[in-house]
C-alpha positions in Angstrom: 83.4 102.8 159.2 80.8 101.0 156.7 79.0 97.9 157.9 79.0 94.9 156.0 75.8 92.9 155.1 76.5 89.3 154.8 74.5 86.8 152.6 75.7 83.0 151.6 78.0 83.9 149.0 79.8 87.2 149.0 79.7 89.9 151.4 78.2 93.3 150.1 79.5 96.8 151.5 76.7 98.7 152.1 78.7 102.0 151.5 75.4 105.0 150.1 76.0 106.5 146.9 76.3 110.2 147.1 75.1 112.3 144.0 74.3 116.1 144.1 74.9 116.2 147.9 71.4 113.7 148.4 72.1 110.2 150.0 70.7 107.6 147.5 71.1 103.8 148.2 71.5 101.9 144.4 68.4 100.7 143.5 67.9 96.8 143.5 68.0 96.9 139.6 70.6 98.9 139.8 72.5 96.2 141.8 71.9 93.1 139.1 75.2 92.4 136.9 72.8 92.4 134.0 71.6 95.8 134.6 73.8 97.9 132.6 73.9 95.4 129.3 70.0 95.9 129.6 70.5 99.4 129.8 72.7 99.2 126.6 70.4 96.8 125.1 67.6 99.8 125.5 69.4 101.9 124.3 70.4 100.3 120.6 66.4 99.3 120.6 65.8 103.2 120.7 67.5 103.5 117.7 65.8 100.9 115.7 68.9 98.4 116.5 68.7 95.5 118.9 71.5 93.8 120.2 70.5 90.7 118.7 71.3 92.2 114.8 74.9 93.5 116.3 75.7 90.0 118.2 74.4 87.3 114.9 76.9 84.8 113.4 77.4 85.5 110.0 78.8 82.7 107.3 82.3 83.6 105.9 83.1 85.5 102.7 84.8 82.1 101.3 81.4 80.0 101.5 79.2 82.8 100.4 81.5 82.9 97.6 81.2 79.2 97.6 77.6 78.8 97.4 77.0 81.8 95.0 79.2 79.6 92.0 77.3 76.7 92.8 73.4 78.4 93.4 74.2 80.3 89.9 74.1 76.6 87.7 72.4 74.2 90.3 71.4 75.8 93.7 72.1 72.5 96.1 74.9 71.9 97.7 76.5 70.4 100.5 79.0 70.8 103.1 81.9 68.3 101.4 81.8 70.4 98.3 81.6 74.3 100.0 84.7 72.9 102.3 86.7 71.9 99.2 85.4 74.9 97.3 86.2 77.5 100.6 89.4 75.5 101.9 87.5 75.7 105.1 87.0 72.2 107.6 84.2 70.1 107.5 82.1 71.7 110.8 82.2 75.1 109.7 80.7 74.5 107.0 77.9 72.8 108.2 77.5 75.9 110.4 77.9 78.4 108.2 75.7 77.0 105.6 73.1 76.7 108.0 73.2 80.5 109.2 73.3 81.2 105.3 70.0 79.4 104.9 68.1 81.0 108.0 69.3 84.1 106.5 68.7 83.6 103.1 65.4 81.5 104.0 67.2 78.6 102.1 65.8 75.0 102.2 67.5 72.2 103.9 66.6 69.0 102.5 67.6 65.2 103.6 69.1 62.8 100.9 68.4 58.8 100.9 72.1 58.9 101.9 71.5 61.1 105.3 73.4 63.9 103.5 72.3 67.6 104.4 71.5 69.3 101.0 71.4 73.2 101.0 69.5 74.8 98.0 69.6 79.0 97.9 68.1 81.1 95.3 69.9 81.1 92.1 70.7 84.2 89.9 73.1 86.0 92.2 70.3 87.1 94.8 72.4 85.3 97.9 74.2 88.8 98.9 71.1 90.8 98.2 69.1 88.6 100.3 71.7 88.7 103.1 71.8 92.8 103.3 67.8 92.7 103.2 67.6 90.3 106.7 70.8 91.3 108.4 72.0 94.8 109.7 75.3 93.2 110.6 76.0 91.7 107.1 75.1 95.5 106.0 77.9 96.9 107.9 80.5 94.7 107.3 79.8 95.2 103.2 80.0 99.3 103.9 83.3 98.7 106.1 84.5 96.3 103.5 83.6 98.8 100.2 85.3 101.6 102.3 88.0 99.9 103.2 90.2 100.1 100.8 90.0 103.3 100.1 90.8 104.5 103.9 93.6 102.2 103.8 95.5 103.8 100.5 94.3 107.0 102.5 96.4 105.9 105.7 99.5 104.1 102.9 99.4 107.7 101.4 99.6 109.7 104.8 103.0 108.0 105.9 104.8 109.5 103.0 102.6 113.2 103.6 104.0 112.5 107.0 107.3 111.9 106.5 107.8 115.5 103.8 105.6 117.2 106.8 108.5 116.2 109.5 111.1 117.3 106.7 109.7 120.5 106.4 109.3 121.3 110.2 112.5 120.2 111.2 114.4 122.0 108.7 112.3 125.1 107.9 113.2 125.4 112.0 117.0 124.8 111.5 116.7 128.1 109.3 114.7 130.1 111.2 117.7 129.5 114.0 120.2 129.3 112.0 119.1 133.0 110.3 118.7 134.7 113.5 121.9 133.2 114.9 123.7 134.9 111.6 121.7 138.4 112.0 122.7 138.7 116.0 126.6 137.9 114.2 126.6 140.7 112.1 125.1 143.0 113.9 127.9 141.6 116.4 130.4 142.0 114.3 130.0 144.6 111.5 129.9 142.3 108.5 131.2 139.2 107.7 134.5 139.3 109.7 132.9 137.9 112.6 136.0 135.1 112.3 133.8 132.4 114.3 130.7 132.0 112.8 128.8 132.1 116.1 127.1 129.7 118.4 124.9 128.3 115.6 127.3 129.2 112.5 129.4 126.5 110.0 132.5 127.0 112.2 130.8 125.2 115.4 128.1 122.6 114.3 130.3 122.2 110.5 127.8 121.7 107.3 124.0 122.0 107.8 121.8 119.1 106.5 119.6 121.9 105.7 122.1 122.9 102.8 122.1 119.2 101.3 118.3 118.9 101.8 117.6 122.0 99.3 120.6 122.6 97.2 120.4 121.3 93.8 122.5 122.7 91.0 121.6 120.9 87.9 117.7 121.0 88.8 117.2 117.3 89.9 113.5 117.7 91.4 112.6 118.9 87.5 114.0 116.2 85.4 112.3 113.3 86.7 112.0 110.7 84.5 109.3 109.0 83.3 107.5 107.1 85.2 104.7 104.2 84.2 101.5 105.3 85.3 100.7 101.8 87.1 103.3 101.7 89.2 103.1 102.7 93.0 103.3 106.3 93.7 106.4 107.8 95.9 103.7 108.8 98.8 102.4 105.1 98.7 105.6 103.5 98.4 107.0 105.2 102.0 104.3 103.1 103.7 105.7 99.7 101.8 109.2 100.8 102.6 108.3 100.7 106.4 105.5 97.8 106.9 106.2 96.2 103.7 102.9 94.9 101.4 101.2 92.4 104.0 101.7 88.6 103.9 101.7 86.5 100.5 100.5 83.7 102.7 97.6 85.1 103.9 95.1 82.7 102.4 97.6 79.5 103.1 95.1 77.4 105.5 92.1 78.0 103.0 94.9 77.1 100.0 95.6 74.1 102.3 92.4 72.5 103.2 91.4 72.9 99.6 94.1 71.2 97.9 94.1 68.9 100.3 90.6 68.1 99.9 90.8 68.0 95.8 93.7 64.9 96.2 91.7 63.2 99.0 88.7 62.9 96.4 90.8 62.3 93.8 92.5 59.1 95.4 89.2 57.1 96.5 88.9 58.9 99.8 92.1 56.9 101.5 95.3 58.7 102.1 98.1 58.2 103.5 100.0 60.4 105.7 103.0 60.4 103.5 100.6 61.7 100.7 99.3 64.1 103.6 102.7 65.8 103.9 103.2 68.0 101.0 100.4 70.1 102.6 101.5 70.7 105.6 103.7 72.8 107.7 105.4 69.7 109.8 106.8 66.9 108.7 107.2 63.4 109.5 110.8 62.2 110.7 111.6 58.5 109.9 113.2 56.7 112.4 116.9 56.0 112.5 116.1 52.0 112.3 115.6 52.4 108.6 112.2 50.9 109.5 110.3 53.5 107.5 107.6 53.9 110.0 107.4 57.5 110.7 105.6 59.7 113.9 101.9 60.0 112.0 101.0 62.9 114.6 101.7 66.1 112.1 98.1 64.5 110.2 96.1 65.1 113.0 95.0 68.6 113.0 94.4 68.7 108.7 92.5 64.5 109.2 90.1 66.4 112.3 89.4 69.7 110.2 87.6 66.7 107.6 86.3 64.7 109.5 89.1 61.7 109.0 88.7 58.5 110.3 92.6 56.4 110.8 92.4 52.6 109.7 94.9 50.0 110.8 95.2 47.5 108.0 96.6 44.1 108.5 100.3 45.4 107.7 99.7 47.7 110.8 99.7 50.9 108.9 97.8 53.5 109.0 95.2 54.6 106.3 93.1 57.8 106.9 89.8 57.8 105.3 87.3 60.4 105.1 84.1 59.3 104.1 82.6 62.6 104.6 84.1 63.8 101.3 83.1 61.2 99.1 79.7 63.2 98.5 79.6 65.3 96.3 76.9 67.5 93.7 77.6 68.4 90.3 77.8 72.4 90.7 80.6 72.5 92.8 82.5 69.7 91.7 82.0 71.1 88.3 83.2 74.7 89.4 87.0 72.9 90.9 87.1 71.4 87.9 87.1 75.0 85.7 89.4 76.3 88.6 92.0 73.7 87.7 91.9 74.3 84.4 92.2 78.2 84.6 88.8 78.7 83.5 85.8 80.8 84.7 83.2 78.7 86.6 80.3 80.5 84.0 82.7 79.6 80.7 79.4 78.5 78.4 79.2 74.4 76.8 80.5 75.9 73.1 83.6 77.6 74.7 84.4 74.8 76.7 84.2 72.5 74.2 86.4 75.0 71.8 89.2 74.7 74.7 88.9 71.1 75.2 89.3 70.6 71.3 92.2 73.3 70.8 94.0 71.8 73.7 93.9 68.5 71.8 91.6 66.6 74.0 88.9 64.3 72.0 85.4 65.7 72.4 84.1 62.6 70.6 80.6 60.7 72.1 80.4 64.3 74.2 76.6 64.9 74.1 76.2 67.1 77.2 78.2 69.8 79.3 78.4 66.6 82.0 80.5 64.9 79.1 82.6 67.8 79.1 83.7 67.9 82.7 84.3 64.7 83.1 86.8 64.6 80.2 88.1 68.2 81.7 88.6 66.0 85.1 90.5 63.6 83.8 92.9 65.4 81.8 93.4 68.2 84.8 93.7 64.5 87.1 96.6 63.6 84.8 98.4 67.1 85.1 97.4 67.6 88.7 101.3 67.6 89.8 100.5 71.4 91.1 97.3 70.1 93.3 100.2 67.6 94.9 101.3 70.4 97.2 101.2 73.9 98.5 103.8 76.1 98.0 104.5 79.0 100.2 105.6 82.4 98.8 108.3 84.0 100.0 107.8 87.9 101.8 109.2 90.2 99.7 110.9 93.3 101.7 108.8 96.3 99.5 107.1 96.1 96.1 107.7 99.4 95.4 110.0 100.3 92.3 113.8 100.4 93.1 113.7 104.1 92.9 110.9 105.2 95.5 112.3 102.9 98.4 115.9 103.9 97.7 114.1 107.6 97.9 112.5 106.6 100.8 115.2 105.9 102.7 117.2 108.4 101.4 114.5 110.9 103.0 114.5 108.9 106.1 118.0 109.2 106.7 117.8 112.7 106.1 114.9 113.3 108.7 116.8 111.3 111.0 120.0 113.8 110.3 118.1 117.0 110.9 116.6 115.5 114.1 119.4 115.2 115.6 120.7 118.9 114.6 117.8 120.2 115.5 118.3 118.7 118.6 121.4 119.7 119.1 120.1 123.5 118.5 117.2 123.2 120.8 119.6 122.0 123.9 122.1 125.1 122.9 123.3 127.3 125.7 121.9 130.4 123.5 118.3 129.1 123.0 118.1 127.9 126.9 114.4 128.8 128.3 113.9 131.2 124.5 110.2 129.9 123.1 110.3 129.9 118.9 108.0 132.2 117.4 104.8 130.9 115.5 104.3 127.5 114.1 108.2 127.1 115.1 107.1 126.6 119.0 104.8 124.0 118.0 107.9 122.3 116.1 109.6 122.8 119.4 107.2 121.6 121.9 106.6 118.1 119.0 110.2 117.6 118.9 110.2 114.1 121.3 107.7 113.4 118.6 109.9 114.4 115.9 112.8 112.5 117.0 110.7 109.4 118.1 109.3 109.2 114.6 112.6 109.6 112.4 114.3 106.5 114.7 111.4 104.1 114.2 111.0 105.2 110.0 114.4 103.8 110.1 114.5 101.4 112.8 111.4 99.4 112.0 112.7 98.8 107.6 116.0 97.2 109.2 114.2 95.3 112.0 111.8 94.1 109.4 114.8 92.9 106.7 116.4 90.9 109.0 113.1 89.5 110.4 112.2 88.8 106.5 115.6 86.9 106.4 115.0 84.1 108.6 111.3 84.1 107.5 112.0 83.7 104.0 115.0 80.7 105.3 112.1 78.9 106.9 109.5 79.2 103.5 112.1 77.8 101.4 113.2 75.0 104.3 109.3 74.1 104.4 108.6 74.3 100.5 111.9 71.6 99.9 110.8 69.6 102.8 107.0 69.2 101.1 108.7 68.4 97.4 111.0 65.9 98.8 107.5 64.1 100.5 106.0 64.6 97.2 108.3 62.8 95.3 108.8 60.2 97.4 105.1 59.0 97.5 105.4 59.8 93.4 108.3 57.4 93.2 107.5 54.9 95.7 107.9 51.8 93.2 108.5 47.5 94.4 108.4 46.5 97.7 109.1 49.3 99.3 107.0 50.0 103.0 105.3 53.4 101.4 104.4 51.6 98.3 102.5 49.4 99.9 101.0 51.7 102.1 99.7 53.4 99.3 98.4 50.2 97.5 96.9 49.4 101.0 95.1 52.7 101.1 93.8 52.2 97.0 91.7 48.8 98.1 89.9 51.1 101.2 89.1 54.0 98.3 85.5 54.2 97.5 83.7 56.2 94.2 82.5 59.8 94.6 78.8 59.7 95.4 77.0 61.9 93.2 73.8 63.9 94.1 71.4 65.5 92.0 70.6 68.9 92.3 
């Protein structure tokens, strides 16, 4: 039996490693726990890759996107504005601005207010900058460009799949179903066999193989028009099965920015009432009539931006965030254009064309400043929309009417002819007989077959009902945030909320601007 060497903390077989019939004992190196990820580090550094360009923390797509509208008019900016801009919370980004500037060799800089100020080259050189210093930032732009076109590759080979399983399992059914009728007649002399055979109409009844193929009046070459735009029938067996992906997909970043934008626009102060409409939980009053409501739903959205809760001399609760009362022109200039449905590089004429036909008064206007501040007031006034988020509901396929009823038609059929062929495989007459040609692979695949045509069907039905009860949820959430909406809209007198929100107008402080 193998001794044991004991040390102080763990006890160590020392069983030899035998390799090529010659006794070798590992190696003290060979014994480290970091051995083998130095190994694997030597490795990559052989090929001109070290470990360190695999394993660095790059900024997010949202605040390079961020930064870019900003460094394309001014080139400073700070974390407030990049987290309103992203819909992203307060810490990362501070972080990912700072790996943006190490990457980008960007200057930090220290305002009279203690506020971290970013600047990055202007003139769109951010990205090109960031594939020139980082190998990883490289490979995620390659997988990223190529992407989307693997994906409509993988959308398009569900529906080549689904023809492909047609075709085997019926092209099969005839090959059986044509032997089966030759061994009849030469059985029988003819057609007077008067049973049809093992594999004939009179035992199994009609083939799905007949209703798969037989069209009289030419269906497959009449097709009708069909708009060039729309999805195509291969693509479209995919959305029948998975569906399109989540409409909701960008919610928190939706969230955190709209959040954000009313937060700035109310001094700072909010209330958690005002909080609500953003949210996916939802105060409960309490049955007192009271109005004082369970404030804990705020936390997570108050600690993604850096919120600070204030007890006023009523005992409510005000949440200020002081942190997002800083702000630089760039940025705060590019929400405004977003909030008006323009393009963040619109020039000073055409903005002050659209501000003039939309009725506003561009008089004592001397700069593009001017401009946006007249822009922010009138988008202030309308900003109803910015009062909530609104979750869309999932939508079962976006394919047209036609390709997901043919889709299912198909899929209904594969299922059919699975389950004859089935049937004809487990036959008395074809018991231990292996299928010629490609037909034995078709054989041999058939648990494959069969596996595939129950889940194409299974997983569309699963999916509606799950759909369902999503979709009951959306619009439960989405009535829940317009009732909060209108209450803190309509909270007139004396009423608790109403002076909760006059309560959390005094602590409301002006937007600090910096220059850029």
């Amino acid at each position: 039996p193998p001794t044991l060497t004991t040390t102080r903390r763990h006890l160590t077989p020392s069983l030899p490693i035998v390799t090529n019939r010659v006794v070798r004992q590992p190696s003290p190196q060979q014994q480290s726990p970091n051995y083998h990820s130095r190994r694997r580090s030597s490795q990559l550094l052989q090929m001109g890759i070290s470990y360190d360009d695999l394993s660095e923390r790059l900024p997010s797509p949202s605040v390079i996107a961020a930064v870019e509208k900003a460094s394309s008019s001014a080139g400073t900016v700070i974390a407030s504005d990049v987290s309103n801009l992203a819909g992203i919370p307060l810490s990362q980004a501070r972080k990912d601005l700072t790996t943006l500037a190490s990457l980008t060799r960007g200057d930090i800089a220290v305002s009279s207010d203690g506020e971290l100020m970013y600047s990055f080259p202007k003139g769109g050189k951010i990205q090109s900058l960031l594939s020139s210093n980082s190998l990883k930032y490289r490979v995620t732009s390659a997988l990223r460009k190529i992407w989307p076109g693997l994906f409509y590759v993988i959308r398009v080979s569900f529906g080549v799949a689904l023809l492909v399983s047609i075709f085997a399992i019926f092209s099969t059914i005839a090959l059986i179903q044509s032997s089966s009728s030759s061994r009849d007649d030469d059985r029988g002399g003819g057609r007077g066999g008067g049973g049809g055979g093992m594999f004939g109409y009179g035992f199994w009844g009609p083939s799905p193989f007949d209703f798969f193929y037989y069209r009289p009046y030419g269906y497959y070459y009449n097709t009708p028009y069909r708009d060039p735009e729309e999805m195509g029938f291969l693509e479209s067996v995919f959305s029948y099965i998975f569906g399109d992906g989540d409409p909701n997909a960008r919610l928190e970043e939706e969230r955190l920015s709209s959040a954000t934008s009313m937060i700035r626009e109310n001094g700072g102060a909010v209330t958690a009432e005002q909080l609500a409409p953003f949210l996916d939980s939802f105060p409960a009053e309490e049955e007192s009539g009271t109005g004082y409501v369970d404030e804990s739903f705020v936390l997570p959205i108050v600690t993604q931006l850096d919120g600070e809760p204030v007890v006023t001399e009523e005992g409510d609760i005000i949440y200020v965030f002081p942190d997002l009362q800083v702000s630089t022109g760039a940025v705060d200039e590019s929400m405004v254009l977003r909030k008006a449905g323009l393009e963040g590089d619109v020039s000073t004429r055409e903005l002050k064309a659209v501000l003039e036909y939309n009725g506003l008064n561009t008089r004592g206007a001397l700069d593009r400043a001017d401009l946006i501040s007249i822009l922010r007031e009138e988008v202030g006034r309308e900003g109803s929309l910015d009062g909530m988020i609104q979750e869309q509901q999932y939508q079962f396929s976006l394919a047209s009417d036609f390709n997901k009823f043919a889709a299912a038609a198909l899929g209904v059929v594969n299922f059919g002819g699975a389950l004859y062929l089935g049937n004809l495989l487990s036959s008395a007459a074809l018991y231990g007989i292996r299928l010629p040609s490609y037909y034995g692979v078709v054989q041999s695949a058939y648990p494959f077959l069969l596996a595939y045509a129950v889940l194409f069907n299974a997983i569309p039905v699963f999916r509606n009902f799950y759909i369902q009860a999503e979709n009951k949820k959306i619009v439960e959430r989405n009535s829940k945030r317009r009732m909060w909406l209108t209450k803190v809209k309509t909270a007139v007198g004396g009423s608790r909320l109403a002076k909760k929100l006059s309560s959390a107008k005094k602590l409301g402080t002006k937007m600090k601007r910096l220059g850029g």
